[in-house]
N, C-alpha and C positions, 0 to 999 in steps of 0.2 A: 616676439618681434625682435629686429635683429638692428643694434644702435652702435655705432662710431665712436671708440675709444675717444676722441677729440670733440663729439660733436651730440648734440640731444635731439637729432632725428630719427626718429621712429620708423622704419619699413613696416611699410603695412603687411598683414598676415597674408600668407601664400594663399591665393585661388587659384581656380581655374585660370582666369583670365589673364592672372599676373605671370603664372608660371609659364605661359604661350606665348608670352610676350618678350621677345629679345632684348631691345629697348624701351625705359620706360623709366623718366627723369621725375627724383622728388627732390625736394627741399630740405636741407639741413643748416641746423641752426649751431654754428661755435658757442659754447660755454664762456666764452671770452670777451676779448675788446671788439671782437668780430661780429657780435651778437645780431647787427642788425646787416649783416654782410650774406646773400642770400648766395648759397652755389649750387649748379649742378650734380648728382650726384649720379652716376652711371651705376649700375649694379655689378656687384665687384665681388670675387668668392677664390676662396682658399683654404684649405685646411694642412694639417701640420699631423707626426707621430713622434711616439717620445720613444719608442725603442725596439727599430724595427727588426734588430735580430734576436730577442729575447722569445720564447716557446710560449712563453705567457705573461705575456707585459700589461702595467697600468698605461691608461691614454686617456688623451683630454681629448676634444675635439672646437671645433670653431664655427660661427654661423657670421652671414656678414652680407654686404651688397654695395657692387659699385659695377666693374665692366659683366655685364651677364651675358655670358657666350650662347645659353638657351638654357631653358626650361623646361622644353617639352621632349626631353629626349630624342629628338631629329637633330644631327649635325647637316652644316653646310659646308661652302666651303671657305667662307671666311673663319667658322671656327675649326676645321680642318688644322687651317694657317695658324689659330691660337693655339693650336696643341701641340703645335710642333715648338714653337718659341714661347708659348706662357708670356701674360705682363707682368710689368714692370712691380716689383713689388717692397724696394726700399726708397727711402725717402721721408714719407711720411711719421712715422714714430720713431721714438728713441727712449733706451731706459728712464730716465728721470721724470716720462708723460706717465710712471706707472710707481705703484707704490705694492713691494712684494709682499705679501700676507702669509703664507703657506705651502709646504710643497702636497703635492694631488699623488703624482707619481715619481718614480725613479727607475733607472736602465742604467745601461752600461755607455748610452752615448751622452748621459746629463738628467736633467730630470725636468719636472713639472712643475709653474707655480701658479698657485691662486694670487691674481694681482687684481689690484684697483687701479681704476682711469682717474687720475687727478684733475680732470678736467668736466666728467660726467657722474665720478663716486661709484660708476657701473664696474661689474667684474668680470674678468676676462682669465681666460687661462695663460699663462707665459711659458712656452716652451724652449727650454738652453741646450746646447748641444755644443762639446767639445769639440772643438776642429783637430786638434791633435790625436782625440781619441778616434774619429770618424777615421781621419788618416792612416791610422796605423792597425784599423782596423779595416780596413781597403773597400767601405764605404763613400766614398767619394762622388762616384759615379749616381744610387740612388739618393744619396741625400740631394744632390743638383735635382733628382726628376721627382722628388718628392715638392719640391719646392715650384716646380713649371706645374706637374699635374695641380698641385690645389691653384695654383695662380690661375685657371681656366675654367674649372667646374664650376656650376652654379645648380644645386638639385636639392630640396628640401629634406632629405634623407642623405646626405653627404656633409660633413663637417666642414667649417671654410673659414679663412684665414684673412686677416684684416691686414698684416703688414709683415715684412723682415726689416730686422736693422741687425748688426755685426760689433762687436768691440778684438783686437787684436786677438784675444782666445776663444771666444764662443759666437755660436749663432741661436740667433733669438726670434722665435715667430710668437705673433700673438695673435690668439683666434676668441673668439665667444665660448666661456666657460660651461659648460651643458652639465647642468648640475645632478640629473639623474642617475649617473653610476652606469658602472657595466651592465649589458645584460648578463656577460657571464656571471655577475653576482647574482642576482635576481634568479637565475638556473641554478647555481648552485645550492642557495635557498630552498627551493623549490623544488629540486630532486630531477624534473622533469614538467614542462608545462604540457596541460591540458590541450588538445587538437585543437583550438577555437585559438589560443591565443599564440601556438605556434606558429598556425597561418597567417595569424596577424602580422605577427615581427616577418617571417617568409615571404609574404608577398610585398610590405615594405624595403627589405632586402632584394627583392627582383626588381624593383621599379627604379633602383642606384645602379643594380648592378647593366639593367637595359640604357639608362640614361651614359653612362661612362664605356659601354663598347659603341652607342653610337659615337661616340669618339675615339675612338678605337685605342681607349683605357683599357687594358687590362687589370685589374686590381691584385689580384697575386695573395692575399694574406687575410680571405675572410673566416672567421670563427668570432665565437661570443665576444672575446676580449677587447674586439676590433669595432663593437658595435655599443654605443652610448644610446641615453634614453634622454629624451630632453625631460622638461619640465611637466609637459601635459605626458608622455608615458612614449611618445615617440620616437623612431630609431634616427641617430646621428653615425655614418659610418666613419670612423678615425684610422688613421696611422697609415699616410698613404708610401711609407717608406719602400712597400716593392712593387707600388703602380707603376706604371710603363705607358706610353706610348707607342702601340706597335702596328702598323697597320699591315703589316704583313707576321711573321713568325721572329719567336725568340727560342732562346734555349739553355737561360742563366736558372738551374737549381734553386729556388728560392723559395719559401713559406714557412709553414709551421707544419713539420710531419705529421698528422694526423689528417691533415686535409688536403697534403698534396697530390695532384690529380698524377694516374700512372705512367703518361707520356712524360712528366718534367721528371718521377723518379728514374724513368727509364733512360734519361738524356735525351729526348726527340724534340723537333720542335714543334711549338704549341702556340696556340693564341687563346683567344677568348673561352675555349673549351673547358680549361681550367678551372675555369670560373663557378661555369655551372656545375661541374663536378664539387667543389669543394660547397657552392651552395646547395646539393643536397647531402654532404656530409652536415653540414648546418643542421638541417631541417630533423635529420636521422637523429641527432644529438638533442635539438632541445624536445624532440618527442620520447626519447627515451633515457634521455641523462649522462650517456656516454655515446662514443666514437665508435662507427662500426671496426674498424681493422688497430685499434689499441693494440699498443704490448710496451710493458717495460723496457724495451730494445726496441731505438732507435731502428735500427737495421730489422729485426724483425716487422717491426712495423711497416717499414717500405715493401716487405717481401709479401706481405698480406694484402698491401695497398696492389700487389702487381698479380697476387695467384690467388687469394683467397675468395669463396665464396659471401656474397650477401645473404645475409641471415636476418631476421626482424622478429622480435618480440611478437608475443601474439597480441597483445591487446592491440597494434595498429592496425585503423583501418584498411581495406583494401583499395581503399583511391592512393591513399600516401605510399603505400606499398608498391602501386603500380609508376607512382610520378620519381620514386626513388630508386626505383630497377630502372627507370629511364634517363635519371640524374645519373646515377653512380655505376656507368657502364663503362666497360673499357673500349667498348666499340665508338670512337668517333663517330663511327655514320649513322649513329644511332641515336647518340646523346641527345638531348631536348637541351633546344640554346644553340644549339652546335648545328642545327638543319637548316633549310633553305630558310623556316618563314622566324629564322633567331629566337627571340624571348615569347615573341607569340605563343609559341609551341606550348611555352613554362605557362603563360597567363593560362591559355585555353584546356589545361589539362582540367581532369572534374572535378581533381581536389579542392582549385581555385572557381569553383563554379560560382560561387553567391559573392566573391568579390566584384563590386566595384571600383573599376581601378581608375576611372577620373575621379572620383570622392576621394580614392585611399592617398591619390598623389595630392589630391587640395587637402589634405588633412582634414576633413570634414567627416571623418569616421571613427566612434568611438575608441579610446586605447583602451585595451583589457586591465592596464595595468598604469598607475599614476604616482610617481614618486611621492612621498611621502616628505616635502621639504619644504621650507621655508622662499619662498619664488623674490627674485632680486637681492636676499639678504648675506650672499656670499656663503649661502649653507653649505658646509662639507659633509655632510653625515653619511653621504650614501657612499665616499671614499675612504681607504684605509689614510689609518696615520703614520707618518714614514716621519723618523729622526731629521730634523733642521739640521743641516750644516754651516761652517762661515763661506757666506759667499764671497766673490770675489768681482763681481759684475760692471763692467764698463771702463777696461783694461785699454788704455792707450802706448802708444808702441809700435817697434817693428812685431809687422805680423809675418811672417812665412808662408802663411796659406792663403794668402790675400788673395792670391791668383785663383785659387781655386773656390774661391766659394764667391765670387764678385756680385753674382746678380743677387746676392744678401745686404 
């Protein structure tokens, strides 16, 4: 369940009928002098990334509710209009509602912290980001659209984001702490998972990736790293730092080279295609433990990604073999995702035959796989431990960059 730094309401667990439902008002209760003060709450979602040009970065994610643009993967056109402006997302928190405990991760643009809510004792993750660093490293542009895309999603498989506040040198989002770890850990553990539980995390992975091009989110940056496990063993997608809104084409180079689809290495422009391409690079990897088009060379690796044959282990079945030669094609007119009838094509292929996919979206379907922690206790076990630094957080002052990060 998914509760308000500020407040001791409970959202009820995602169904069916919750997640169909656009509007749908519950009651939260202040920790405070406000206690018997009853408000509205809209359903309200965001998510945040802690380092979106590192090749393989740590990421927190966030879970939350207040304005819910939808649920059931069908855009309209009032969230059309969300997507293009995102709400409002400062205001409400500020450093001193939180009490720092830990850092989760680190990047080149700031780092992660495990924080407590002073107000509910619950734990959330605290994401900091340099604005001078963003600046000079001519991030500007997606840190803004990292900050609009979580300000709009709302999907039970999508990380989301409770608030931004600012001090003169950093920008600070805070989401719901998802205490399960990467899956890329859990794969690297594991070597390679099992058919049964690859399609698990795969088809939870299609159900984000079809929910966010109905909004015609591009997500740009999936691979393990990018994918959290909550508490019961389900997938959280994080670090929305080279999501887009694009309702027609782009043509900004951006990912993690092993998964970049061959039109963005080629310079062409692309939409949603991408997507599906690099979710069956996904699929290819945690079936077999590597990448199909790897090489220690950067630049080789593009040249694979554009002329090299698909190759597959023998031990994969021939359904995943057939849905991955239709994923990982360089023929646009061919790719699955990329056809007239979109992700249907992905749901209805044979590999996905025994999914249920209203169950998978209600989460009423077993996880293969159950973190092993301590549930509410602020467990870190399943993240690495990274050196404390002295902080320096909640800098008053001229800021320079004021202008540019405002909607923070």
């Amino acid at each position: 369940m998914y509760v308000d730094p500020q407040k001791h309401n409970a959202v009820r667990k995602l169904d069916i009928d919750t997640i169909t439902k656009s509007n749908e008002n519950i009651n939260e209760t202040a920790p405070s002098s406000d206690d018997n003060k009853k408000q509205e709450q809209q359903q309200e979602t965001q998510t945040f990334n802690l380092d979106s040009m590192k090749e393989r970065n740590d990421q927190m994610n966030v879970s939350e509710s207040k304005d819910n643009p939808s649920g059931n993967g069908h855009g309209n056109e009032m969230i059309q209009k969300q997507n293009v402006l995102g709400r409002t997302t400062s205001g409400k928190y500020n450093l001193p509602d939180f009490q720092i405990m830990r850092t989760l991760g680190t990047g080149s643009f700031g780092r992660v912290h495990l924080v407590r809510s002073i107000h509910n004792g619950r734990f959330y993750a605290l994401k900091v980001i340099k604005k001078n660093t963003v600046v000079r490293l001519k991030q500007i542009e997606h840190t803004n659209d990292e900050r609009r895309m979580l300000s709009v999603v709302n999907h039970p498989f999508l990380v989301r984001m409770w608030g931004t506040f600012q001090d003169s040198e950093q920008i600070f989002m805070i989401m719901d702490y998802i205490e399960g770890g990467e899956l890329f850990s859990l794969l690297r553990r594991s070597q390679k998972f099992p058919n049964p539980v690859a399609k698990f995390y795969a088809a939870e992975v299609c159900l984000a990736l079809e929910y966010l091009h109905s909004l015609d989110i591009i997500y740009r940056d999936l691979k393990p790293e990018n994918i959290l496990l909550d508490k019961n063993g389900h997938i959280k997608i994080t670090d929305f730092g080279f999501a887009k809104y694009v309702p027609d084409v782009t043509y900004t180079l951006c990912g993690t080279p092993d998964y970049i689809a061959p039109e963005v290495v080629s310079s062409k422009p692309y939409n949603k295609s991408v997507d599906w391409w690099s979710f069956g690079i996904l699929i290819y990897e945690m079936l077999s433990g590597r990448t199909p088009f790897y090489d220690r060379s950067t630049i080789k690796t593009y040249e694979n990604i554009l002329s090299a044959p698909l190759t597959f282990p023998s031990y994969l079945h021939e359904d995943v073999q057939d849905l991955l030669n239709r994923l990982i094609t360089r023929d646009l007119s061919k790719r699955l995702g990329n056809l007239q009838n979109g992700s249907e094509d992905v749901k209805n292929h044979a590999w996905f035959s025994e999914v249920i996919w209203d169950k998978l979206l209600a989460r009423c379907i077993e996880t293969p796989y159950e973190p092993p922690i301590s549930q509410g206790q602020g467990d870190t076990s399943q993240f690495e431990k990274y050196p404390e630094e002295d902080i320096n957080y909640g800098i008053k002052g001229d800021d320079p960059y004021a202008d540019l990060f405002k909607d923070f």
